[in-house]
C-alpha positions as CSV (number, residue, x, y, z in Angstrom):
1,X,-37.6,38.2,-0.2
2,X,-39.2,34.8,-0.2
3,X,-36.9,31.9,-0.4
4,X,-37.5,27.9,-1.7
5,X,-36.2,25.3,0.6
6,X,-36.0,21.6,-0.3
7,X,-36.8,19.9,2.9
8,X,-36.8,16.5,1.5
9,X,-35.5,14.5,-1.5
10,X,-35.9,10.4,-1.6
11,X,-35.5,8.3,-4.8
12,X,-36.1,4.6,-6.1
13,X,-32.9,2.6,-6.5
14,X,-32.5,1.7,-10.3
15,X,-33.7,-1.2,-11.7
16,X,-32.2,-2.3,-15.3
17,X,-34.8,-1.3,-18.2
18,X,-35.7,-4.3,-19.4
19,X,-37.3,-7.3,-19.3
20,X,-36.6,-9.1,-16.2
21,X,-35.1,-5.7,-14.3
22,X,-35.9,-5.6,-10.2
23,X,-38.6,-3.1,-11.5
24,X,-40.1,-4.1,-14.6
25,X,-42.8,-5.8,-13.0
26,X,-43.7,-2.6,-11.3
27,X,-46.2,0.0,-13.4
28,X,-44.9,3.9,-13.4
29,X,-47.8,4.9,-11.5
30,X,-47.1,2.7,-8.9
31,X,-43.3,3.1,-9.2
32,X,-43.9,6.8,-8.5
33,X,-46.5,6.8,-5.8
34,X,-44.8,4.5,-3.9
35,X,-41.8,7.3,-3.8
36,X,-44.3,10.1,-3.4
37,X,-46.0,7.9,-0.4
38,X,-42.4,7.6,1.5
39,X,-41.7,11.4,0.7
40,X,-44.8,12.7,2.3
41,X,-44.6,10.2,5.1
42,X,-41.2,11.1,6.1
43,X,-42.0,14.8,5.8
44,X,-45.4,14.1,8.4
45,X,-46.7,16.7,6.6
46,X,-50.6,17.2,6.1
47,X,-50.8,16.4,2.6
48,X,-53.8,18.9,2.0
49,X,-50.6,21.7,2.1
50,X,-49.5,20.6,-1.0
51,X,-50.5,22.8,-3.5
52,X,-49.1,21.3,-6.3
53,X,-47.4,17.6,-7.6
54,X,-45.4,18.9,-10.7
55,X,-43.7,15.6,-11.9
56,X,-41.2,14.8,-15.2
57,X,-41.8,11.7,-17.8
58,X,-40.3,11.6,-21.2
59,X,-42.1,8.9,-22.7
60,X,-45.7,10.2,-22.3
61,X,-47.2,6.7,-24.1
62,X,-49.1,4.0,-23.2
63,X,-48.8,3.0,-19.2
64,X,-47.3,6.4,-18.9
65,X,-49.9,8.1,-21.0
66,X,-52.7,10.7,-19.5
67,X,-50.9,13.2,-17.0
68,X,-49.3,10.3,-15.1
69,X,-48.1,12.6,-12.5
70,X,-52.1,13.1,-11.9
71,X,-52.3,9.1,-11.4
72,X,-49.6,8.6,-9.3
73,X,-50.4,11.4,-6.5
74,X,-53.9,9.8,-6.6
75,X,-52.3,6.7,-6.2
76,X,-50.2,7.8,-3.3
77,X,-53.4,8.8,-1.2
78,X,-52.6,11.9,-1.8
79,X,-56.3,14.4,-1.6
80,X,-58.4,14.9,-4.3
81,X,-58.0,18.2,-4.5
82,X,-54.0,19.0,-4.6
83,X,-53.8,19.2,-8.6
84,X,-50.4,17.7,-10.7
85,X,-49.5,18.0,-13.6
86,X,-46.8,16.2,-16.2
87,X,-43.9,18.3,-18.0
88,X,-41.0,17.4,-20.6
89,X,-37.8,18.8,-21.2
90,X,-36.5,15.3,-22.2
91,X,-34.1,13.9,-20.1
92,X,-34.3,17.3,-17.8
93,X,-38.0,16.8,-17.2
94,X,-37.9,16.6,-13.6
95,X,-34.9,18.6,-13.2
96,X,-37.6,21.1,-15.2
97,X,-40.4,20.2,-12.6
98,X,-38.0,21.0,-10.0
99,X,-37.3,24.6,-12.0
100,X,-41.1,25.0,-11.8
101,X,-41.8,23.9,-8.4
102,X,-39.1,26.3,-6.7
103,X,-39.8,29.4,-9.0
104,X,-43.7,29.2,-7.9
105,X,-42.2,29.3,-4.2
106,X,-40.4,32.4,-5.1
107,X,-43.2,33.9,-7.1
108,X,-45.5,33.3,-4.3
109,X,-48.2,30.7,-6.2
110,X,-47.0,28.3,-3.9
111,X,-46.2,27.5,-0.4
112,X,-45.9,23.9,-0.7
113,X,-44.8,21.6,-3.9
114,X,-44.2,18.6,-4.9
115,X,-41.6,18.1,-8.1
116,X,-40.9,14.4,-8.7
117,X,-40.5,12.1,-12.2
118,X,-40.4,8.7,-13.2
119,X,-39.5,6.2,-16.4
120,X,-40.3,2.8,-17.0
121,X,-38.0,2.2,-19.7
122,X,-38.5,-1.6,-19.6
123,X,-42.7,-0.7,-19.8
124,X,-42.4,2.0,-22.0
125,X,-39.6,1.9,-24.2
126,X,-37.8,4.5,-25.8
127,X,-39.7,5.4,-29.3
128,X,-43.0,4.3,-27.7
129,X,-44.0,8.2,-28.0
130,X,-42.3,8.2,-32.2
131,X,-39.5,10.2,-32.9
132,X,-38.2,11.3,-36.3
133,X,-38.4,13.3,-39.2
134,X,-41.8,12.9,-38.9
135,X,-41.9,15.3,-36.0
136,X,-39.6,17.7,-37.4
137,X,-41.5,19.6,-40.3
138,X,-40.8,21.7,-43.6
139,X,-39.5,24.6,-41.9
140,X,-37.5,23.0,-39.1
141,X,-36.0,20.5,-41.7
142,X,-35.3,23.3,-44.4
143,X,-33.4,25.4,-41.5
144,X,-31.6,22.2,-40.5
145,X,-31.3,20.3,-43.7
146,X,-28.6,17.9,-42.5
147,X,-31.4,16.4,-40.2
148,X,-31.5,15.0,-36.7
149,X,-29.2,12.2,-35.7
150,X,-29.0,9.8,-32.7
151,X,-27.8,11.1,-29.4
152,X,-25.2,8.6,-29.5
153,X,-23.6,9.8,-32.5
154,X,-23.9,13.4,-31.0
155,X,-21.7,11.9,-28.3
156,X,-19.2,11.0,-30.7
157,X,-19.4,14.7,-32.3
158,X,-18.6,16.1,-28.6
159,X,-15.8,13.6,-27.8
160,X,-14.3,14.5,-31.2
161,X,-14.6,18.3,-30.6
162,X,-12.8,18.0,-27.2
163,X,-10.3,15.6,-28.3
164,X,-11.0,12.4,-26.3
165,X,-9.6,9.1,-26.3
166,X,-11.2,5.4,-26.5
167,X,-9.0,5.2,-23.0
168,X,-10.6,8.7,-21.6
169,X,-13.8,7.4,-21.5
170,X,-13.4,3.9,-20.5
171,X,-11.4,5.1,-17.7
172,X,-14.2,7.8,-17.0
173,X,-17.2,5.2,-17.0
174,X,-14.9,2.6,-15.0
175,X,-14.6,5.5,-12.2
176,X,-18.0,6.2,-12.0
177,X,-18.6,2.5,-11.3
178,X,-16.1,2.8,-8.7
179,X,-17.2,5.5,-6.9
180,X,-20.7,4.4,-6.8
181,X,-19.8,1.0,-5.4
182,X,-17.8,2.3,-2.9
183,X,-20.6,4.5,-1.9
184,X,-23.0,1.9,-1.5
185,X,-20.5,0.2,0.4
186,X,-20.4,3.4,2.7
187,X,-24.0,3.7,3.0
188,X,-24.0,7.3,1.4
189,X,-27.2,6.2,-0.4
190,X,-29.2,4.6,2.5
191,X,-30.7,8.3,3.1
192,X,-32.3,9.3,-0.1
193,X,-32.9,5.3,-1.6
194,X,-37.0,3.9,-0.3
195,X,-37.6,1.0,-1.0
196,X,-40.3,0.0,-3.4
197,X,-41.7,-3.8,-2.9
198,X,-41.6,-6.1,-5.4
199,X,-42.4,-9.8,-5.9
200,X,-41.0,-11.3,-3.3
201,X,-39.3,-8.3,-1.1
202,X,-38.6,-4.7,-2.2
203,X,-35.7,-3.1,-4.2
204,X,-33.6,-1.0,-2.5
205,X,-30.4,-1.3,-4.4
206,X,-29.1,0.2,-7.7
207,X,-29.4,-2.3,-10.1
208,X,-27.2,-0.7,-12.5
209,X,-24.0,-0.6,-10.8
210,X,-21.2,-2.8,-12.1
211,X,-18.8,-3.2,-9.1
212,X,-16.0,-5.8,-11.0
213,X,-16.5,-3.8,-14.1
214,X,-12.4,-3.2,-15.2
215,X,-10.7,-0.4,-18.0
216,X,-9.4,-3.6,-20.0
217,X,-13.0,-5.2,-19.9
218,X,-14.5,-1.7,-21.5
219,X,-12.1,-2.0,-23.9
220,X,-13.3,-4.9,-25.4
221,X,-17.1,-3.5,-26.5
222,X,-17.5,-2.5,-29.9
223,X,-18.8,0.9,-30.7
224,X,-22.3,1.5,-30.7
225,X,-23.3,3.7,-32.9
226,X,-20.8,3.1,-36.2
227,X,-22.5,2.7,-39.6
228,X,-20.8,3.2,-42.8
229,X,-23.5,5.7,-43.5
230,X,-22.3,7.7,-40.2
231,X,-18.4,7.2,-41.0
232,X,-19.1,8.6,-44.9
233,X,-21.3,11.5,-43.1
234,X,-18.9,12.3,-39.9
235,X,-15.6,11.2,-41.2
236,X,-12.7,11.7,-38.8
237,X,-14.5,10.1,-36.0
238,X,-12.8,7.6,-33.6
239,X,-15.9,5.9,-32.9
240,X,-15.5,5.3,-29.3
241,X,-19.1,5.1,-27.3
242,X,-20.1,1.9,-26.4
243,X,-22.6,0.6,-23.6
244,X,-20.5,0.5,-21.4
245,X,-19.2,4.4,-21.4
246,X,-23.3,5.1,-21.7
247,X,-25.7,5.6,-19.6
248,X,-28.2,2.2,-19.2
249,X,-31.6,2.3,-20.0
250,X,-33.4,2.5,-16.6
251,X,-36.4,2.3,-14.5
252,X,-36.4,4.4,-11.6
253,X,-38.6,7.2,-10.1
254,X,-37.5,10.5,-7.6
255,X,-39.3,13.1,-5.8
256,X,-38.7,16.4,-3.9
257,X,-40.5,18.2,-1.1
258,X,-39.8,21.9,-1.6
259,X,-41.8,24.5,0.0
260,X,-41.2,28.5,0.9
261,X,-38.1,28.9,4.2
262,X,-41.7,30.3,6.3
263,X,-43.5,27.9,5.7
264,X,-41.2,25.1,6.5
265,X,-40.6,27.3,9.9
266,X,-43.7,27.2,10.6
267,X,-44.1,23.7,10.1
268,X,-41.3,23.0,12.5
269,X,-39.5,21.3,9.5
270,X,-35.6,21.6,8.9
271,X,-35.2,22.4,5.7
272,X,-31.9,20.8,3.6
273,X,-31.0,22.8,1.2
274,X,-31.8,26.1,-0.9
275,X,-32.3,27.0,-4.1
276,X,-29.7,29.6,-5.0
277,X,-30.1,29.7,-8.7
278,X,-31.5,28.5,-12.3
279,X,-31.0,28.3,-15.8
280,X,-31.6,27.1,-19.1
281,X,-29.8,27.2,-22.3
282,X,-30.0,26.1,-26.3
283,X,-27.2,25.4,-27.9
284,X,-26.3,23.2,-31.4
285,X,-29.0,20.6,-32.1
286,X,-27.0,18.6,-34.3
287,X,-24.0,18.6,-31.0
288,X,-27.0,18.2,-29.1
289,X,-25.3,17.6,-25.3
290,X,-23.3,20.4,-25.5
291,X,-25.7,22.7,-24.1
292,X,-25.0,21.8,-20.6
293,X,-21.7,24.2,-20.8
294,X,-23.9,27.5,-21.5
295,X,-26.2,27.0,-19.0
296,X,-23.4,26.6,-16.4
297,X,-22.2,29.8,-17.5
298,X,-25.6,31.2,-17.6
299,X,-25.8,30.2,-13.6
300,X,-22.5,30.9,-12.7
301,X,-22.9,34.7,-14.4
302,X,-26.7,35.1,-12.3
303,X,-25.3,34.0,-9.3
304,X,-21.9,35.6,-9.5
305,X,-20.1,32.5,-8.6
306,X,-17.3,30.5,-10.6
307,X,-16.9,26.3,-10.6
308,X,-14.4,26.7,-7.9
309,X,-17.2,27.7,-5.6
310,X,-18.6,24.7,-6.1
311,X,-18.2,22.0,-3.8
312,X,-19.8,19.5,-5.7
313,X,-21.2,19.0,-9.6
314,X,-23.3,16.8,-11.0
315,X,-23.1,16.3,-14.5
316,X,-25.4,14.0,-15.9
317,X,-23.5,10.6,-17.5
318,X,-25.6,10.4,-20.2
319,X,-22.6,9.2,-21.9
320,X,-19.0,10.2,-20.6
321,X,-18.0,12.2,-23.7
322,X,-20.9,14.9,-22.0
323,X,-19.3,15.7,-18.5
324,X,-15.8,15.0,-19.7
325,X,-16.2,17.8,-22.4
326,X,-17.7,19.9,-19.3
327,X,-15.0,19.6,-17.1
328,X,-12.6,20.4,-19.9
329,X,-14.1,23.6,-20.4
330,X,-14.3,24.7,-17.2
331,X,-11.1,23.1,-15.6
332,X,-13.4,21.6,-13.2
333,X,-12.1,19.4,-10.3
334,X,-12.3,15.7,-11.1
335,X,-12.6,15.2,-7.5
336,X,-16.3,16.9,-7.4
337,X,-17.3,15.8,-10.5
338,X,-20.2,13.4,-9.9
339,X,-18.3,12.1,-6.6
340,X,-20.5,8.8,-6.1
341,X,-20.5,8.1,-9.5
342,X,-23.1,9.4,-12.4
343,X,-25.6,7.7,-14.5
344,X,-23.3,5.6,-15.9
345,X,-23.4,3.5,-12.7
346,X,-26.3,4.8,-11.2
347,X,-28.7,4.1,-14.5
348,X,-30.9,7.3,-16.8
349,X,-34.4,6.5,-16.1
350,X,-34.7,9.9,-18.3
351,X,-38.2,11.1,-16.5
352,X,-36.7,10.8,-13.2
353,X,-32.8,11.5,-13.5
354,X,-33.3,15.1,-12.4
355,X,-35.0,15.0,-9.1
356,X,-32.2,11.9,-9.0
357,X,-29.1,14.0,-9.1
358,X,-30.6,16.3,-6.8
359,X,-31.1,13.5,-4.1
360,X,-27.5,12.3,-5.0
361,X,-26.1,16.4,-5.0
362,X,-27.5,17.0,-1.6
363,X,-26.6,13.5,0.3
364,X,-23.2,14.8,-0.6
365,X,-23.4,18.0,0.1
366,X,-24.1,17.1,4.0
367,X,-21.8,14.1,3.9
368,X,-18.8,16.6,3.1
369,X,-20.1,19.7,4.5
370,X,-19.6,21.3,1.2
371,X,-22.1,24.6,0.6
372,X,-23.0,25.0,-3.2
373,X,-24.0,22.1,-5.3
374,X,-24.6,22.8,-9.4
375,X,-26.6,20.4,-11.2
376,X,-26.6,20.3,-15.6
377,X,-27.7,17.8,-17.7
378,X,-28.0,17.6,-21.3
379,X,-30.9,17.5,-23.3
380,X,-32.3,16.3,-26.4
381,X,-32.7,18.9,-29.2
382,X,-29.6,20.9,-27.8
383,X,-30.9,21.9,-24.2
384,X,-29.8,22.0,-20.5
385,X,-30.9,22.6,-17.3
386,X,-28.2,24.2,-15.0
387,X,-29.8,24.3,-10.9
388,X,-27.7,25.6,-7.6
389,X,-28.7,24.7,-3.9
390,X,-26.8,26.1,-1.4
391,X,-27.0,23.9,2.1
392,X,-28.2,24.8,5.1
């Protein structure tokens, strides 16, 4: 039976979405060919083996418009003739293009991939591509008539189900900060970060972490996304996500080098990790990131595994109701749980946060010596990806 290894994984460090962030002088396509150019140079690969760039991007407007997965492998030198092409799954696009990229390995239409993803969030702004009723349509709306609401507001629905506190998720978001910092201190990054030049230098530091960030200091942001028409619609709620226990807005880019466990033999390449499992899951739109807790379950029943196999899971921090809810369910081990921080620290450029966590999920993995890695993340509309790698 084939097998799909991932020989390399590298990432941008984060630059803050907005104007004036280490990246937002940088266009996506060159954001992500500059990290496709370091993966394939480190690799020493003959790019003509790739047979495939399959790359994530939420925001498919403007500068990001047009297959930019196509673009940026051009950009990065790589031939004419190795095709790419640009998925969504919202904020699990690449995790999806990592999906893809390993399941043609095991089908056999592949040999050699490339799954990557990238957001400019300070270029292209979430709501470039509109979003809104206006997308939704008679049917959808008449089986739904409550309609869609904001993310953030679904993150006060799932902190309200599970019965968190103001204090739980400060506390969460301050740890993540934490952790990160102290991983950067410990060079646990230095592997999987390239830099990416920029005026002046390159950027090869998150941006996004908040190293003197304090519990108190949380404590003192109002909530977000409280409205007197969402406390007369969802009363009951505490109202307790602010930008600080969020995920920020991001510019970042990731990609993977995954290929078939012959083929990498034959290459004389060491592979790093391998794919052990996938899933995907829907679950309540109007909850919307609960969906990352039946996928989990989904994997864990395939692969006949429970969470305490797991050496390490990465939850994605798109706002710390979403992995505290997880690891409630599951009576997961804080310890494992996103161990060099999450997304809260480590920024949600939402094209590229998939193939992140997997750079992230195997650095540890080696660090530690730990065998199985899970990766979930939530997903607008009520999805998740859930994805397994087992070191080698």
């Amino acid at each position: 039976m084939r097998s799909a290894v991932i020989v390399d994984v590298v990432r941008s460090a984060s630059g803050r979405g907005k104007t004036g962030g280490a990246l937002s002088g940088v266009h996506p396509v060159d954001l992500l060919a500059e990290v496709l150019r370091s993966l394939m140079s480190r690799s020493d690969i003959d790019p003509v083996l790739v047979d495939d760039v399959i790359g994530g991007c939420v925001s498919q407007a403007s500068e990001q418009a047009g297959n930019i997965t196509r673009s940026a492998a051009l950009a990065a030198g790589l031939p004419e003739s190795t095709p790419a092409t640009t998925v969504t799954r919202a904020c699990g696009s690449s995790q999806q293009a990592v999906h893809f990229a390993a399941q043609g390995v095991l089908a056999g239409a592949y040999d050699v991939v490339v799954a990557c993803g990238v957001e400019s969030m300070s270029r292209v702004p979430m709501g470039t591509a509109p979003m809104g009723r206006d997308l939704v349509g008679t049917a959808l709306a008449q089986r739904y008539p409550q309609g869609w609401i904001s993310q953030g507001v679904a993150a006060e629905l799932v902190a309200h189900r599970y019965g968190l506190h103001r204090d739980d998720v400060d506390r969460y978001a301050f740890e993540s900060h934490r952790r990160a910092a102290a991983a950067v201190a410990a060079g646990h990054f230095d592997r999987e970060i390239v830099p990416v030049p920029v005026p002046g230098g390159a950027h090869a530091t998150d941006e996004t972490i908040r190293a003197t960030t304090t519990v108190d200091g949380l404590g003192t942001l109002r909530a977000s996304f409280h409205s007197e028409e969402a406390a007369q619609r969802f009363p009951g709620l505490d109202w307790m996500i602010t930008p600080g226990n969020s995920s920020p807005l991001t510019d970042a880019a990731a990609a993977t080098l995954i290929m078939s466990e012959e083929k990498a033999a034959q290459l004389g390449l060491t592979p790093r990790a391998r794919f052990a499992g996938f899933a995907v899951a829907g679950d309540d739109p109007l909850y919307m990131l609960t969906a990352p807790i039946p996928a989990t379950r989904k994997i864990l029943d395939r692969t006949r595994l429970a969470v305490a196999d797991i050496d390490v899971y990465e939850v994605n921090e798109a706002f710390a109701s979403v992995p505290l809810a997880w690891a409630r369910e599951f009576d997961a081990d804080p310890d494992r749980l996103n161990p060099v921080g999450g997304a809260i620290a480590l920024g949600h450029a939402i094209g590229a946060s998939g193939v992140r966590l997997l750079a992230t999920m195997v650095g540890e993995l080696e660090r530690t010596g730990g065998r199985y890695g899970l990766q979930t993340m939530c997903e607008h509309g009520g999805m998740a990806n859930a994805l397994l790698v087992e070191r080698i």
